[in-house]
C-alpha positions as CSV (number, residue, x, y, z in Angstrom):
1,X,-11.3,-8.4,14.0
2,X,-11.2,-6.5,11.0
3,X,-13.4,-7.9,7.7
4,X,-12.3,-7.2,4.3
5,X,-14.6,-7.9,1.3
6,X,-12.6,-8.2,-2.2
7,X,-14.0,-7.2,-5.2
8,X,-12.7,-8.9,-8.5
9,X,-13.7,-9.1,-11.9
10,X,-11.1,-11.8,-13.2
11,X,-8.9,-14.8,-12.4
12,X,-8.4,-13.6,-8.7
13,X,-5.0,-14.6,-8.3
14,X,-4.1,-11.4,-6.3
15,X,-7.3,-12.1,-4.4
16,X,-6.4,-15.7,-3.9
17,X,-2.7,-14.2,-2.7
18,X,-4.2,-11.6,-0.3
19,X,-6.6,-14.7,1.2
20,X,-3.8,-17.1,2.0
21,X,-1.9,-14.2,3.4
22,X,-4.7,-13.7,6.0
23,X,-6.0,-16.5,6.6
24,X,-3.9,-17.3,9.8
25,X,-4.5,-13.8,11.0
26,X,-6.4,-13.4,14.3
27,X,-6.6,-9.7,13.2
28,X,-7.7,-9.2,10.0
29,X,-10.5,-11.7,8.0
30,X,-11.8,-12.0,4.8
31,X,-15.7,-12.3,4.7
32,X,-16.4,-12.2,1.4
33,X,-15.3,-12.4,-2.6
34,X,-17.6,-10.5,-4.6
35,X,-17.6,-10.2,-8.5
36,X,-19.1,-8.2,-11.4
37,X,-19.1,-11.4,-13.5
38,X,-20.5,-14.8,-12.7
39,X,-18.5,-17.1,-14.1
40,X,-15.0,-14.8,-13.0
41,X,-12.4,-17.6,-12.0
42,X,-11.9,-15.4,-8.7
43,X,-15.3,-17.7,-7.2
44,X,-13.6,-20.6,-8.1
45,X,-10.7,-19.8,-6.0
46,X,-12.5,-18.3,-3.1
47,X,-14.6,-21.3,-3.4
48,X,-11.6,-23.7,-2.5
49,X,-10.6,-21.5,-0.3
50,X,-13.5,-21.6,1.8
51,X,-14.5,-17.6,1.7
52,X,-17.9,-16.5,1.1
53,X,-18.6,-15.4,-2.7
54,X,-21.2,-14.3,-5.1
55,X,-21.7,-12.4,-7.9
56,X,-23.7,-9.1,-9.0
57,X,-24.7,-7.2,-11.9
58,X,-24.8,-3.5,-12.9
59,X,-28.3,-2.7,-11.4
60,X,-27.1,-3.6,-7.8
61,X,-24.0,-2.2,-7.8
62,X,-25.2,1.2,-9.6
63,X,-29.1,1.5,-9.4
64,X,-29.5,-0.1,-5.6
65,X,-28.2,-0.2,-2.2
66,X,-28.1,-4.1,-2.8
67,X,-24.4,-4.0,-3.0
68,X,-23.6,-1.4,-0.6
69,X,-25.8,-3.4,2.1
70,X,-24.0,-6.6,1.5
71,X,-20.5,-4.2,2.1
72,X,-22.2,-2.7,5.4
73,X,-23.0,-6.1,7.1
74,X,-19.4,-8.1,5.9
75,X,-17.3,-5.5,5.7
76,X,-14.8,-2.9,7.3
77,X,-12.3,-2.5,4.2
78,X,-12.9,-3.2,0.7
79,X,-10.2,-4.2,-1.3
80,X,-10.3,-4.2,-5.0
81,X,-8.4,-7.0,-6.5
82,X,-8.5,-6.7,-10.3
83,X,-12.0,-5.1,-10.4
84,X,-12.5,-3.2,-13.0
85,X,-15.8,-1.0,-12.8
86,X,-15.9,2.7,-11.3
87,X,-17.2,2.5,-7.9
88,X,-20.1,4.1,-7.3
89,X,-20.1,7.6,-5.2
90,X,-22.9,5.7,-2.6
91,X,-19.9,3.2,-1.4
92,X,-17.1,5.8,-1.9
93,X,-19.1,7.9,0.9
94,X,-20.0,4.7,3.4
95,X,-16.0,3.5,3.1
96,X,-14.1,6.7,2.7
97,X,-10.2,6.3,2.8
98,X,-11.6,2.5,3.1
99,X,-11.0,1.0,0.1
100,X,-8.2,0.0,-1.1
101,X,-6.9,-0.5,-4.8
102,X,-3.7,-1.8,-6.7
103,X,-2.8,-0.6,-9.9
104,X,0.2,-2.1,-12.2
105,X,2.3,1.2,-13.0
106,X,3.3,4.2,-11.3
107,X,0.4,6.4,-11.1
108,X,-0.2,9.2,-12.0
109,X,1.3,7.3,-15.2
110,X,-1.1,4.4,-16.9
111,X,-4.1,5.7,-14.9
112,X,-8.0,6.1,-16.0
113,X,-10.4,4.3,-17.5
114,X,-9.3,1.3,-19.8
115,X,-6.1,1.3,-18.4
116,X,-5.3,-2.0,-16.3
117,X,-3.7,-5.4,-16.9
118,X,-2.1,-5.8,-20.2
119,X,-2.8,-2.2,-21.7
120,X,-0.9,-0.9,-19.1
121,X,1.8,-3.4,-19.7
122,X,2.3,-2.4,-23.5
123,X,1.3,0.9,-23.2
124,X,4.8,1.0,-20.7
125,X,6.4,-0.8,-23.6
126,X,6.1,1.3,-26.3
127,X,6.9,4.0,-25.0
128,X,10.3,2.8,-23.9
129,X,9.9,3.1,-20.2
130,X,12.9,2.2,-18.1
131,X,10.9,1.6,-14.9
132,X,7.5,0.9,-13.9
133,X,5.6,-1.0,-10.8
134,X,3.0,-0.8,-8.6
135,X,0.8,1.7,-7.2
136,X,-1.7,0.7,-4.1
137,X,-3.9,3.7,-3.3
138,X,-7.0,4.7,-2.0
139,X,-10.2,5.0,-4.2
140,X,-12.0,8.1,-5.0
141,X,-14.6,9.1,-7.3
142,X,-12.1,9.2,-10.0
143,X,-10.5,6.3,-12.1
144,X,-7.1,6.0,-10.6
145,X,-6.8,9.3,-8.4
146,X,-7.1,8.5,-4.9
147,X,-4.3,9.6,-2.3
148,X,-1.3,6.9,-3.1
149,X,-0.3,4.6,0.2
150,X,3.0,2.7,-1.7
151,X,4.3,2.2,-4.7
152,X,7.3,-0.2,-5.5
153,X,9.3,0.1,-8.8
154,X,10.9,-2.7,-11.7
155,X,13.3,-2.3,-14.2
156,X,12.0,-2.4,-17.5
157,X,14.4,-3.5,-20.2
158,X,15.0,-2.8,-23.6
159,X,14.2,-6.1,-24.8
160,X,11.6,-6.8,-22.5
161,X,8.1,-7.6,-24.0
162,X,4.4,-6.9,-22.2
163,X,4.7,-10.1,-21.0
164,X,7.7,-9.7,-19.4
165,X,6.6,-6.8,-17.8
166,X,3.6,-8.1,-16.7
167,X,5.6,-11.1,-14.9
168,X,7.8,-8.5,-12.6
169,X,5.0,-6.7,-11.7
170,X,2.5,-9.6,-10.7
171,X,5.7,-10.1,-8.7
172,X,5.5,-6.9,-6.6
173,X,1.7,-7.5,-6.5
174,X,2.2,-10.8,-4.7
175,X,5.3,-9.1,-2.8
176,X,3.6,-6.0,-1.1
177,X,-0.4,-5.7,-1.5
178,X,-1.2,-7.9,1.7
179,X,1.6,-6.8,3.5
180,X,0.1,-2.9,2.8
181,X,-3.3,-3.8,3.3
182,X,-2.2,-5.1,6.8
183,X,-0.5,-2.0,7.8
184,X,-3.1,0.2,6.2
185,X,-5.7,-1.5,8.6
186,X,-3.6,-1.9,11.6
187,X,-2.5,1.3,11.5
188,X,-6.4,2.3,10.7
């Protein structure tokens, strides 16, 4: 059996998504929900959902092994689900080509620091793209830069707003990153 830990810093309704989708699999298991905030909705759901969950704050996940120790013993993969800080190189080296990010637009477009959720979205807007999506990739050292495993494209249309835009690609969110994840780790 292999154990994914998500990391999440919001709402959690990818992570919630990605749980449901495994949690009939006699293959793949999630251990654990872990966030950078402690009152992040994402506990809630993991909560009703009966996974494991806790929060942590900057000193253990960038000035101890706290965080990467909890990783070693629960997890295989780590999948980042909505998280939003840089992980640190000590967990990049223990999970290489291990971890496993979605972004909302077509990398290299949108990418780096600041850019997720609904900057991305309006960003896209007003510059009058006519397509955007999804990006699942690895993660590297870098904001946004790891080696790309899928991406899946929307139409953007004229009149569509960031909201709009943010509906369709929540859509390809829900539609591919379990289904990537699995093969990712299957194929692993």
């Amino acid at each position: 059996m292999k154990r994914i830990v998500i990391l999440a810093s919001g709402s959690g309704t990818n992570a919630e998504n990605i749980i449901k989708y495994f949690q009939k699999s006699n293959v793949i298991a999630i251990t654990q929900v872990l966030s950078n905030k402690k009152d992040a909705k994402v506990l809630e759901r993991a909560k009703r959902l009966n996974v494991s969950s806790a929060s942590f704050d900057r000193d253990a996940f960038y000035k101890s092994d706290k965080v990467l120790d909890i990783l070693k013993t629960e997890a295989d993969y780590i999948v980042l689900a909505g998280f939003l800080w840089k992980i640190p190189e000590n967990i990049i080296e223990a999970f290489a080509n291990k971890i496993i990010n979605i972004h909302p637009a077509l990398l290299p477009k949108y990418g780096g620091k600041g850019m997720y959720g609904d900057n991305v979205h309006k960003s896209v807007v007003a510059n009058k793209e006519d397509e955007t999506g999804i990006t699942i990739h690895f993660v590297n050292e870098n904001y946004d830069e790891g080696a790309i495993i899928f991406q899946a494209k929307v139409k953007v249309e004229a009149t569509d707003t960031f909201e709009d835009v943010a509906k369709k690609v929540h859509q390809l969110e829900y539609e591919h990153f379990p289904t990537i994840i699995e093969e990712v780790i299957t194929k692993g």
